[in-house]
FIKOLDREN-222432 format. One record per residue: z, y, x of N, C-alpha, C in turn; residue in three letters; chain. Coordinates in pm, whole numbers, plus 50000, padded with zeros to 5 digits. Atoms other than C-alpha are relative to their C-alpha. Example, Ala and Ser with C-alpha at 12.3 -4.5 7.8 and 13.67 -1.06 7.14 Angstrom:
2
nw, nv, nu, caw, cav, cau, cw, cv, cu, r, c
50000, 49881, 50089, 50780, 49550, 51230, 50000, 50120, 50090, ALA, A $
49994, 49881, 49918, 50714, 49894, 51367, 50073, 50109, 49923, SER, A $
***
This chain:
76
nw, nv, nu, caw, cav, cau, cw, cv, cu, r, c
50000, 49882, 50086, 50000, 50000, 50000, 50000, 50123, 50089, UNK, A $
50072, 49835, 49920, 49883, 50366, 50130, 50084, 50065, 49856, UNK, A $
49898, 49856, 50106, 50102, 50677, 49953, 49930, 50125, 50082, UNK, A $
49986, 49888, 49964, 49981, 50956, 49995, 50095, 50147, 49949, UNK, A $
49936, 49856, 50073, 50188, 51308, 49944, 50018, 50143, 50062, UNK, A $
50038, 49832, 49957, 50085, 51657, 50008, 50099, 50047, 49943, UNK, A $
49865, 49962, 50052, 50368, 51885, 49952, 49971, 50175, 50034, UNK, A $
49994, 49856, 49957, 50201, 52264, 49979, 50047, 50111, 49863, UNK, A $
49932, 49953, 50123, 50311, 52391, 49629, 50098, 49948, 49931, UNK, A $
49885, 50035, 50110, 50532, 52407, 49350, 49986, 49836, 49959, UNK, A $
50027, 50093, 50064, 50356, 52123, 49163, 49983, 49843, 50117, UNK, A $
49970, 50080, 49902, 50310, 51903, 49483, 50088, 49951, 50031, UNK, A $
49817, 50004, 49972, 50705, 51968, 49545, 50052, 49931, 49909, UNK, A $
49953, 50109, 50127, 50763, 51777, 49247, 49981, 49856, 50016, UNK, A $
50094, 50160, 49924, 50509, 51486, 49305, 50068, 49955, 50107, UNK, A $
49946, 50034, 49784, 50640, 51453, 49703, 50128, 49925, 49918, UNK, A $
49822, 50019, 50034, 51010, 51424, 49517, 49993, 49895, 49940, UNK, A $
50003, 50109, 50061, 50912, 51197, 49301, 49890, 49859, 50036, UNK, A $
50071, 50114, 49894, 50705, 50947, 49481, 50140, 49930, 50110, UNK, A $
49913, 50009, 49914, 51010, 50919, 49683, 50071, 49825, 49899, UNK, A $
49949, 50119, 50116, 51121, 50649, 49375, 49900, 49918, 50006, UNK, A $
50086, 50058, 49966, 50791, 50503, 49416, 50021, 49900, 50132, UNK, A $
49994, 50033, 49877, 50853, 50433, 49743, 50089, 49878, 50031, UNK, A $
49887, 50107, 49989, 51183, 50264, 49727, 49990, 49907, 49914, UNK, A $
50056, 50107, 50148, 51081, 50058, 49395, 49919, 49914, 50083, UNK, A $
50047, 50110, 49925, 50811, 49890, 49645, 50046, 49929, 50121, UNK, A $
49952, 50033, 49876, 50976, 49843, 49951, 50118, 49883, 49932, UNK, A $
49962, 50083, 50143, 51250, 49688, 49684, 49962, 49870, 50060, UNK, A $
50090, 50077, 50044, 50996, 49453, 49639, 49894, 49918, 50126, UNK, A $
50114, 50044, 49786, 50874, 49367, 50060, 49857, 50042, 49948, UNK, A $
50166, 49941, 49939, 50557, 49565, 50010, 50055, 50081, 50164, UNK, A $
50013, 49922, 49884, 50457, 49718, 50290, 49961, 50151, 49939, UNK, A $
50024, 49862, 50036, 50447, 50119, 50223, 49975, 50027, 50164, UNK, A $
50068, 49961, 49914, 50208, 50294, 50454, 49993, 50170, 49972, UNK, A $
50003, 49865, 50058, 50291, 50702, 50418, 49872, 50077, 50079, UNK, A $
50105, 49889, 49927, 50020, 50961, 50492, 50089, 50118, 49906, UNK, A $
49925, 49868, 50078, 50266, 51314, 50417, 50013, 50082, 50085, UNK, A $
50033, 49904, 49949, 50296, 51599, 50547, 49926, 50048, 50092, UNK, A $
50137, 49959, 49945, 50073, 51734, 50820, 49892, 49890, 50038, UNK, A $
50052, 50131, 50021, 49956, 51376, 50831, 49901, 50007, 49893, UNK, A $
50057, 50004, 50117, 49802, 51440, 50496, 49904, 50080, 50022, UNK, A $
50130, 49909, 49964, 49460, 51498, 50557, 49928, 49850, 49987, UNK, A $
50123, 50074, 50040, 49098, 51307, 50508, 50053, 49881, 50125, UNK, A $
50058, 50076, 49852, 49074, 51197, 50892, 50143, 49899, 49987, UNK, A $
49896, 50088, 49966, 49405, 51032, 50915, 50041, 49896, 49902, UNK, A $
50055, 50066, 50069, 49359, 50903, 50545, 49919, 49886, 50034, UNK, A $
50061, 50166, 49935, 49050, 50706, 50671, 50028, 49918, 50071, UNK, A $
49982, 50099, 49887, 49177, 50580, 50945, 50085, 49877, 49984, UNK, A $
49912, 50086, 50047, 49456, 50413, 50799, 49930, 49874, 49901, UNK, A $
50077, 50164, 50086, 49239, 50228, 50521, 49865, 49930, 50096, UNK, A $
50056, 50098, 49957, 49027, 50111, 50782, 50054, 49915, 50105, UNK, A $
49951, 50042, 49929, 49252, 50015, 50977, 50080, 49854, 49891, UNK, A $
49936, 50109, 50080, 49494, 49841, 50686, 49933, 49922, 49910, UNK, A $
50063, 50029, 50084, 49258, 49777, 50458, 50093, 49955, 49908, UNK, A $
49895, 49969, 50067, 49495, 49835, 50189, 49969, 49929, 49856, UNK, A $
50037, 50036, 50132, 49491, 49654, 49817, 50017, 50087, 49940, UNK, A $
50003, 49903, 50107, 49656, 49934, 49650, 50018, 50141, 50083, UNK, A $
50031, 49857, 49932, 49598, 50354, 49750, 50099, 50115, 49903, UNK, A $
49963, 49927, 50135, 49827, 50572, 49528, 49989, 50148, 50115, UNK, A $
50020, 49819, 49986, 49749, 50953, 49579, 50116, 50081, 49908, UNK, A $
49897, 49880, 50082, 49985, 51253, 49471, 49954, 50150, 50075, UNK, A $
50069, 49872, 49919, 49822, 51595, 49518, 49894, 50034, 49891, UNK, A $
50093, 49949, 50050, 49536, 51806, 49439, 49846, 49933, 50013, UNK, A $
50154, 50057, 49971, 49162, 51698, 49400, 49915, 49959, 49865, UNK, A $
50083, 49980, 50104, 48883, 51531, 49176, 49986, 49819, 50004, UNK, A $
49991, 50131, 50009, 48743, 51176, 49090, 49916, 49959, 50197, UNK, A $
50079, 50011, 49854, 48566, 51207, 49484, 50043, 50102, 50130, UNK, A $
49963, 49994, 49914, 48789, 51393, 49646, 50154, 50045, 50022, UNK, A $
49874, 49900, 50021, 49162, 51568, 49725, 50033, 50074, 50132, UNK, A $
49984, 49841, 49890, 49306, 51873, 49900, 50162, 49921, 50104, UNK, A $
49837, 49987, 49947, 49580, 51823, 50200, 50072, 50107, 49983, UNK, A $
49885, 49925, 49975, 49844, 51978, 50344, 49932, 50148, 50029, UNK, A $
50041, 49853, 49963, 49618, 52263, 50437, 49879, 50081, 49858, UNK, A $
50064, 50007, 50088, 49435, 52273, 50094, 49857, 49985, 49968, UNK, A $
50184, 50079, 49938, 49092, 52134, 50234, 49976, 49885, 49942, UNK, A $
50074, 50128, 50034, 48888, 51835, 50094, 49961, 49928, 50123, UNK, A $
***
C-alpha cells in the first residue's frame, strides 16, 4: 500500500490528520504502508515508489483530477 498526503492547506490539514487512522487501521492489519508526505509528496518520488513496489492498493489525499494531483508545492 502507497499513502499519499500533501499537507499545504486548510483542507489538506484535515486529510494529512486523518489518514493518520488510515494508517494505523492497516499496519493493524501487517500491511505494509509505504508514505509519500510531505516534501516527499511529489510526481517523481510518487513514480518511483510504484515502480519500485509495485503496489496493489495507491490511496491519494490531496488536490487533483481523474489524471492527475498537486504536491506539496501545488504542481501536477
Amino acid at each position: 500500500m502507497i499513502i499519499i498526503r500533501t499537507k499545504h492547506d486548510l483542507a489538506t490539514e484535515y486529510t494529512y490528520a486523518w489518514t493518520g487512522e488510515v494508517i494505523r487501521e492497516a499496519e493493524k492489519r501487517n500491511l505494509h504502508v509505504h508514505k509519500v508526505e510531505g516534501s516527499m509528496a511529489n510526481f517523481k518520488n510518487f513514480e518511483k515508489r510504484v515502480q519500485k513496489l509495485k503496489p496493489k492498493f495507491i490511496f491519494f489525499n490531496g488536490h487533483g483530477g481523474e489524471s492527475c494531483f498537486y504536491d506539496n508545492n501545488k504542481k501536477n
